[in-house]
N, C-alpha and C positions, 0 to 999 in steps of 0.2 A: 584730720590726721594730727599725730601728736608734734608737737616740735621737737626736732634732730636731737637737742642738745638742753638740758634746763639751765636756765637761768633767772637771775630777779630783780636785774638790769642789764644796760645794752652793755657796757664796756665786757657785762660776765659773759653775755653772749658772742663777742668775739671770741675771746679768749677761748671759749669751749669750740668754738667750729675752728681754730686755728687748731687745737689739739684732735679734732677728729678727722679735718679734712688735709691740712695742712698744705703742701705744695702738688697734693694730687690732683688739682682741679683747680678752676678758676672762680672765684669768689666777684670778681665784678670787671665787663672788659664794656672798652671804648672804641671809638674808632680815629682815627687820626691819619692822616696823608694817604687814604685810600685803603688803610689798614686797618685789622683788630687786633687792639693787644688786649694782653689782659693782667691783671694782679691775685695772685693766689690770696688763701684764707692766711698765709703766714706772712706773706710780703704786706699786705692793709695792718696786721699785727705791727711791722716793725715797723714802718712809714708814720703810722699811728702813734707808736713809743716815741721813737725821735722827734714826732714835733710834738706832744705831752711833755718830751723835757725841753724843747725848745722855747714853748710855752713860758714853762714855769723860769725859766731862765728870764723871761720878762714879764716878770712878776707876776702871771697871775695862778691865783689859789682857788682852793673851793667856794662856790657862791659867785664869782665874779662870772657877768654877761660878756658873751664872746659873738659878735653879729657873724653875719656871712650873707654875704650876696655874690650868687653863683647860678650858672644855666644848670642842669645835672652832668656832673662827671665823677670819677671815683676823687680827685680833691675833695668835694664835701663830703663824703664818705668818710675818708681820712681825717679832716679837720671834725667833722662831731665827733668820731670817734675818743678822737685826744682831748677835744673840751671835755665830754663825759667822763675821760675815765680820772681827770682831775679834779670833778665835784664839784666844776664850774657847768655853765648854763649856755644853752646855743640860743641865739636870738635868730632865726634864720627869715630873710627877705626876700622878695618877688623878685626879679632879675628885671622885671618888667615894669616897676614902678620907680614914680617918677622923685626927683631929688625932695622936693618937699615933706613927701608921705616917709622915704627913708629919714629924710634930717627929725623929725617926729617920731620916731620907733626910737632911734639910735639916742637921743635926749631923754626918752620918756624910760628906755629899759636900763639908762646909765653906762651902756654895751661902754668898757674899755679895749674892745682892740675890734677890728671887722676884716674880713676877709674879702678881697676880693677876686673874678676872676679876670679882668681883663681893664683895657685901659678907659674903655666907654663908661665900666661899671666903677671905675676909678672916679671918673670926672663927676660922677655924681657926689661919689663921699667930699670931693674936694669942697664942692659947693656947698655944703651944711657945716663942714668940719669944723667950724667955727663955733656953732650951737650947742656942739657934743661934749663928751668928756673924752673921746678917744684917743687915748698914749701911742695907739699905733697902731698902720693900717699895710695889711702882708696884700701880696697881690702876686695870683696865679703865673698869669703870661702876662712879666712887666716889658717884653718888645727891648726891641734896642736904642730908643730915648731913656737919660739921665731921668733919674724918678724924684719926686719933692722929698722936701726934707721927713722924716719918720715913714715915710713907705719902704715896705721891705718887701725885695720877693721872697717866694715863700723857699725857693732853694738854700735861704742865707738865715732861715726860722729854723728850717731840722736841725736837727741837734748828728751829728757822725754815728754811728750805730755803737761804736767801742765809748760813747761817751753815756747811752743808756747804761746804767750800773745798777747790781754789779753782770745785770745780763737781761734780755727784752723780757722773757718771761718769768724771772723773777719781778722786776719793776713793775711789767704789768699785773702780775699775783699780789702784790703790796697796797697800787695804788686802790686793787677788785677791793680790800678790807675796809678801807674811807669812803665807798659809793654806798649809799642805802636805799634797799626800794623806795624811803619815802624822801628822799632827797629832789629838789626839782630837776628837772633832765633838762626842759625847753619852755622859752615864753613864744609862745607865737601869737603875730598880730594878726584878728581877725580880718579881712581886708573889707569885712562889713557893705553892706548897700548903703546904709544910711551911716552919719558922724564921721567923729574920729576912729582910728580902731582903735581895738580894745586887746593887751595884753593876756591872752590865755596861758594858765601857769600850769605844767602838767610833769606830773613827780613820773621818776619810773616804774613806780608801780601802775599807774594810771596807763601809760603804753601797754607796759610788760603783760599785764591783765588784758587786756583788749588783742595784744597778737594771740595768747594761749587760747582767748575764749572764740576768737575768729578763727585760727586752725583748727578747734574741735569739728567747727563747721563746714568747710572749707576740706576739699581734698588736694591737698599741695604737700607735694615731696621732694627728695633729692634728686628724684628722675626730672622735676618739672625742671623749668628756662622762663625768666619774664624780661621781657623791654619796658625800660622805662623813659617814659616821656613826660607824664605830667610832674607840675615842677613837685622838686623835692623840700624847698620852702611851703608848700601844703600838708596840713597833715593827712591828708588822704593818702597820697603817696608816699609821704613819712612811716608813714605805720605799717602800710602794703610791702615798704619796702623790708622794716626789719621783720615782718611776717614772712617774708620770701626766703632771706636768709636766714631764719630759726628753721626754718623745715628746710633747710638746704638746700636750696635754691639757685644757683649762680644769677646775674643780675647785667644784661647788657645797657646800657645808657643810647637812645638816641639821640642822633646827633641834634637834629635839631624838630620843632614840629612839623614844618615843612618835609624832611627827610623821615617821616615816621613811614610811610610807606613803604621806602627800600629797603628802610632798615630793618624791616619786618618781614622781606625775603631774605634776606642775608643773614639772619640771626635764628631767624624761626623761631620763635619761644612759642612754648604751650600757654601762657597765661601772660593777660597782658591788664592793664589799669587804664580807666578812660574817662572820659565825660559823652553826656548822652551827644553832645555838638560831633564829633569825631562819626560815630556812628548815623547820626544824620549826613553826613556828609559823604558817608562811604553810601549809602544807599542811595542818595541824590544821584553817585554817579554812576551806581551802577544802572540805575534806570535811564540818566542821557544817553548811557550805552548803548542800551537795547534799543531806543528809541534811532538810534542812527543807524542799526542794523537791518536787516532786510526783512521783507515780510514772514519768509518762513523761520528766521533766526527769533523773531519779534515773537511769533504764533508759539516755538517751542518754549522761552523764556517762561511766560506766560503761563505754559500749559504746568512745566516744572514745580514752575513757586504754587499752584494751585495743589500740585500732587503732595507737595512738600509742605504746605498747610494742613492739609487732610492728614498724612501719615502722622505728623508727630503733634494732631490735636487725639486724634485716637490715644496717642502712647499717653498722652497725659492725661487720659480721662482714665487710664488704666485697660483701656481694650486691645484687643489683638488686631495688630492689621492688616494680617489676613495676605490676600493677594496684593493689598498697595504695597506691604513691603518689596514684592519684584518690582512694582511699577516707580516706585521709590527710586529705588536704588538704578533702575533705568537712570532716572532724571538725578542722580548726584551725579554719575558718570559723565552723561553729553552735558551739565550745565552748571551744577553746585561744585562740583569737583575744583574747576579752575576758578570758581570764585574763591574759594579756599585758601588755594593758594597765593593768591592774590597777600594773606596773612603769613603767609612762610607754610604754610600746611599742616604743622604742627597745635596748632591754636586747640587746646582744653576748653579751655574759657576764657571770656574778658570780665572782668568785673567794672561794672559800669558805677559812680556814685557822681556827689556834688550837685545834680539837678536830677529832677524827674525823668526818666525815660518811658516815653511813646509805651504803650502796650503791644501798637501795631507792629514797631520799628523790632521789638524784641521776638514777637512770631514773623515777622520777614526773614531774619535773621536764624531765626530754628532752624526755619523751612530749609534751611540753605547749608544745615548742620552747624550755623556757628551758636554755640548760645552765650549770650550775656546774664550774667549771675549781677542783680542789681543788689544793693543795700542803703544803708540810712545811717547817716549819722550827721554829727557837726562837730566844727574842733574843742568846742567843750567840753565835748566826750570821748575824746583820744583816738578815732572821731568814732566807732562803728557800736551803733547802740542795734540794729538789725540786719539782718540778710537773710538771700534765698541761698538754697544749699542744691548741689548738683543732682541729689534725691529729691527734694521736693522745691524745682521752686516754680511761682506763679507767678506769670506777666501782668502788670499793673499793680501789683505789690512791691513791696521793698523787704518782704519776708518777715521771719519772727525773728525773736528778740536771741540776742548771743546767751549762752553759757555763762549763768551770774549776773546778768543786768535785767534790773526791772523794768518794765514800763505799762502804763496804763493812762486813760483818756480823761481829762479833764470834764468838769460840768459842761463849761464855754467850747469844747472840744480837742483843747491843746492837748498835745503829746507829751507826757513828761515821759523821766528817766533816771534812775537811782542803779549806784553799785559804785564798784573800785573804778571804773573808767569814767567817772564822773569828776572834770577839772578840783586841781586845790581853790582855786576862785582866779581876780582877775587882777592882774600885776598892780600892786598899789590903786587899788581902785575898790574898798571894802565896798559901797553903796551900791557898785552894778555888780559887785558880786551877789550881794543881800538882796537884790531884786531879781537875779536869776534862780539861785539854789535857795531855796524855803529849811524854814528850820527842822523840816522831818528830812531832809538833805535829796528832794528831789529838783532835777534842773527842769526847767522850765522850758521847753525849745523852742517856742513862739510857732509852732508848726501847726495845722489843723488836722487830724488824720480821723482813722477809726479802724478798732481792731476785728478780724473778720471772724467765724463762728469756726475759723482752722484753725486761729492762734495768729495770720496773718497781717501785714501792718500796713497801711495805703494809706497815703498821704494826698492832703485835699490842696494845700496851699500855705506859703506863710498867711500867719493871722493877721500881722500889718499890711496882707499886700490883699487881703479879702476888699474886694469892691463892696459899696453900697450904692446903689442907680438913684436918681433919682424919684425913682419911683418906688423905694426901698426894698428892692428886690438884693438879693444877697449874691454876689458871681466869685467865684476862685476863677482867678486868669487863669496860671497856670496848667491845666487840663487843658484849657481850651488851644492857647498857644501852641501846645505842644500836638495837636491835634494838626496846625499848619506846619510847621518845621517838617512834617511829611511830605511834600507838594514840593517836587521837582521844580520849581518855578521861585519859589520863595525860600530865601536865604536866612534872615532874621526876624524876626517876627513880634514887636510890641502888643501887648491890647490896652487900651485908653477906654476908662468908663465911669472911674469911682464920681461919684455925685453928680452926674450927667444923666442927661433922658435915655440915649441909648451909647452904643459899643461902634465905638472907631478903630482903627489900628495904623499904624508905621510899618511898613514894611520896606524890608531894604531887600530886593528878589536878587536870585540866580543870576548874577549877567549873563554867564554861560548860554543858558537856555533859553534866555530874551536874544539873545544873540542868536542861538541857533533859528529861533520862533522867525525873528525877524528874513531871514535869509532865507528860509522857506517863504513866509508873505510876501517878499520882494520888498517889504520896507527900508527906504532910504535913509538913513542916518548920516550927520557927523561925528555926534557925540554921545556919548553914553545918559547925557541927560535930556538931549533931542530924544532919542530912542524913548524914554523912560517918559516920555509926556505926550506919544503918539497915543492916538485914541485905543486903539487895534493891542495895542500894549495893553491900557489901560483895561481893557474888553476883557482878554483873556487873564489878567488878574482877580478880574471880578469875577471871570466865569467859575475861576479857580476856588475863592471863598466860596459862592454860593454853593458849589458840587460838597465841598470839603462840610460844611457846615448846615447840609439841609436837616437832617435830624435836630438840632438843637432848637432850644424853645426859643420863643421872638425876644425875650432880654437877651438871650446869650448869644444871637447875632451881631456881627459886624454888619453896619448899616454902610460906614464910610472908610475908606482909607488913604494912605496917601503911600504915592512910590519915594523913597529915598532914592539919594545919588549917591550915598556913599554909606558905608557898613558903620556900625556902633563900636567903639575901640575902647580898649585900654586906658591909650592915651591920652583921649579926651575925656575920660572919669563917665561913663556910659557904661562900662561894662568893668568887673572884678576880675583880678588875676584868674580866674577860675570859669572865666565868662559867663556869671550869671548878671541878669541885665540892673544897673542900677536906675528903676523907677524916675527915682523923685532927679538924678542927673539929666535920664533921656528927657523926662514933663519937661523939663526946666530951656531945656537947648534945643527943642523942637515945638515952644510956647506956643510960636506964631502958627505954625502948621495945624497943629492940635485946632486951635482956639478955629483958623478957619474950615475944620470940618466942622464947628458946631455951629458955623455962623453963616458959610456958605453953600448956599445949594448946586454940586455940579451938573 
């Protein structure tokens, strides 16, 4: 669908859904003290004006880096909005990441002022503030302790409404004539597996292009509702988000990722933004479910998702389905009906990106009426260089290429990709820009894929994370891994092999279900790491690989593995804001472990 209102940057896109929707509707709500409230398309407009003059009152002009470090709330909504509409640049940061990595962003993008939203996210800028350049640092909820010197909250940043001049939408009509589509909007730091990051520089046109060419695809309207959860420091959800509100959208914020469940009965949106993790998770539990259920609730479950495989492989192949459709529709009633709900009931679609999703995980999910519309991109690309569309899309693909963007397969098999949503390059950094974007101005994504004989696009693995065995056999982990993140038993899932005889893995399993496992067996525990090194444990983990992975050829087996005690984090630099896993962090902090699968015999 087309977008509500044209535009050919984000500030014009306010400005236009302020004149079309204005205080009939709500434009983005929160929840706060057991409540929702919400802010109209006119009230983000003025809140936006006032701190734009609030801004500029301390000094800053077009060009100058403006950080933010925040969970999602409509604040950062507000705060880009007013950096944008000054022709200054949002530097925006993980909420999640730790003082070092920020003190390193905030230096390297020259950021003069950051935002923050709390006092936790405070203590980190305290800690670098030193290294930076930043004249000032506004904060959200500054609590009721005296705040250090140059910290403002941000109540004492707005500027009084009578002091926008000579009125909000004049001011904001003025500042629209100084923003240009090729002006930069945002530098986002890659949060990278490997290095330092690296500054992505992306003008508005580079977004503005990428929302237009993604709602041509894409059926999102002013009837739709989306929650958002993943952070808004990503561009995935950056771009999700101002495509939500160009088609007129309103926009709930959950509160937190833990609360993404309730607040998805409480809100109900039709359309929602994920990672394939989230969905592994909702299946993991809906099957503990059944499994604690009784025989004949187990035997219907079962019979359902099987009915619900068959009817909507038919639909996809194009055939009629006949009498299953009664039989269908039987089983959403007794059993997909209230998983459904489980989403607010409302749920269109979720759009799944950032890692690969399951093939399977995406037909369990049909079967059940929910469908997930996957795609492909990376923040170089503003991010979305492909996607499936609600017309045709095909599980195990990440779809075809958007409306304007190129792409085609390399000799060596990399994925490239040319058009307007292709990065300006990479913030002071001309050498890894010159070795991404080639002088015919294709990006290079380091990706392996191959395009299918539909126009389709499937993705094999990154090209640096392609194993070679020792036996120079060629493996893409990723398929494979993703193949265990299905198994109710196993939580996270490594594969270890490059330049090795065979294939080990790390696995950090379900407690849940080791827990339940155990309490049926009558296995005795103290600890979660006793349980994790009984043999009976170990047994049925094993028995788990061997079922999950008998088709695959003898290199692409797991030979050995080892149970973790504890999940892969953030915190300890093992996994990216986005939770994809960082290799050479997990190799590195799990040496010994690794080294004695290949050295000892269990």
């Amino acid at each position: 669908m087309p977008v509500t209102v044209d535009f050919t940057t984000i500030p014009e896109m306010l400005f236009g859904l302020h004149e079309k929707y204005g205080t009939t509707r709500p434009m983005l709500s929160y929840k706060t003290g057991g409540k929702y409230h919400s802010y109209s398309y006119t009230e983000v407009l003025r809140f936006s004006a006032r701190l734009a003059t609030g801004l500029e009152r301390l000094g800053v002009a077009k060009g100058a880096r403006i950080a933010l470090l925040s969970e999602n709330r409509p604040e950062w909504a507000i705060v880009d909005m007013a950096v944008l509409a000054l022709g200054a640049i949002d530097v925006p940061l993980y909420p999640s990441q730790a003082s070092a990595q920020i003190g390193y962003i905030l230096q390297n993008s020259g950021a003069e002022i950051v935002f923050v939203s709390n006092r936790m996210q405070l203590r980190k800028i305290l800690d670098v503030r030193s290294e930076t350049e930043l004249k000032h640092i506004v904060i959200f909820d500054p609590g009721e302790e005296d705040l250090p010197d140059a910290v403002l909250p941000l109540s004492h940043v707005y500027a009084d409404e009578v002091e926008v001049q000579p009125s909000v939408e004049t001011y904001w009509s003025k500042k629209l004539d100084k923003v240009t589509p090729d002006d930069i909007c945002t530098v986002i730091y890659t949060s990278g597996t490997t290095g330092e990051p690296k500054g992505v520089t992306l003008t508005h046109n580079n977004i503005v292009s990428n929302v237009y060419a993604a709602l041509e695809m894409l059926e999102i309207n002013d009837t739709d509702s989306a929650l958002s959860f993943l952070p808004l420091s990503h561009v995935f959800e950056r771009t999700a988000t101002y495509a939500l509100l160009g088609a007129g959208a309103p926009i709930s914020y959950a509160e937190s990722i833990e609360r993404v469940a309730t607040n998805l009965v409480e809100t109900k949106p039709t359309i929602m933004c994920a990672v394939p993790r989230l969905f592994e998770r909702i299946h993991s539990r809906i099957l503990k479910n059944v499994e604690k259920s009784s025989p004949i609730r187990r035997k219907l479950f079962h019979w359902a998702l099987n009915t619900g495989l068959e009817y909507h492989k038919a639909r996809r192949e194009g055939k009629s389905p006949g009498a299953l459709a009664l039989t269908y529709r039987l089983a959403d009633t007794l059993v997909f009906a209230k998983i459904r709900a489980r989403t607010g009931g409302n749920i269109r679609f979720f759009v799944s990106g950032g890692a690969a999703l399951a093939k399977e995980l995406g037909e369990f999910f049909e079967a059940a009426g929910i469908i997930i519309i996957e795609g492909y991109g990376m923040t170089e690309s503003s991010p979305i260089i492909t996607a499936n569309s609600m017309e045709g899309y095909r599980f195990g693909s990440v779809g075809k290429p958007l409306p304007g963007v190129e792409v085609r397969i390399a000799e060596d098999g990399e994925i490239l990709t040319r058009g307007p949503h292709v990065m300006k390059g990479y913030y002071k950094d001309e050498e890894a820009t010159a070795a991404i974007i080639d002088e015919q101005g294709w990006l290079h994504t380091g990706d392996i894929g191959s395009i299918d004989s539909d126009g389709y696009l499937h993705i094999t693995d990154r090209k640096k994370h392609l194993f070679v065995s020792s036996g120079g056999k060629n493996i893409a982990p990723q398929p494979i891994e993703n193949l265990f993140h299905g198994s109710e038993f196993i939580d996270q899932f490594v594969l270890i092999g490059d330049k090795r005889m065979y294939l080990t893995a790390l696995i950090y399993p379900e407690m849940e279900a080791l827990k339940s496992f155990a309490a049926e067996q009558g296995i005795p525990y103290q600890t979660e790491e006793e349980l994790l090194s009984h043999k009976d444990v170990y047994a049925l983990v094993d028995s788990e690989i061997k079922r999950i992975q008998g088709a695959h050829s003898g290199y692409e087996r797991v030979r050995k593995f080892a149970l973790l005690s504890a999940p892969l984090t953030i915190e300890n630099g093992e996994l990216t804001p986005t939770l994809k896993v960082r290799r050479k962090a997990v190799e590195e902090n799990y040496r010994d472990v690794i080294e004695g699968m290949y050295t000892a015999v269990r």
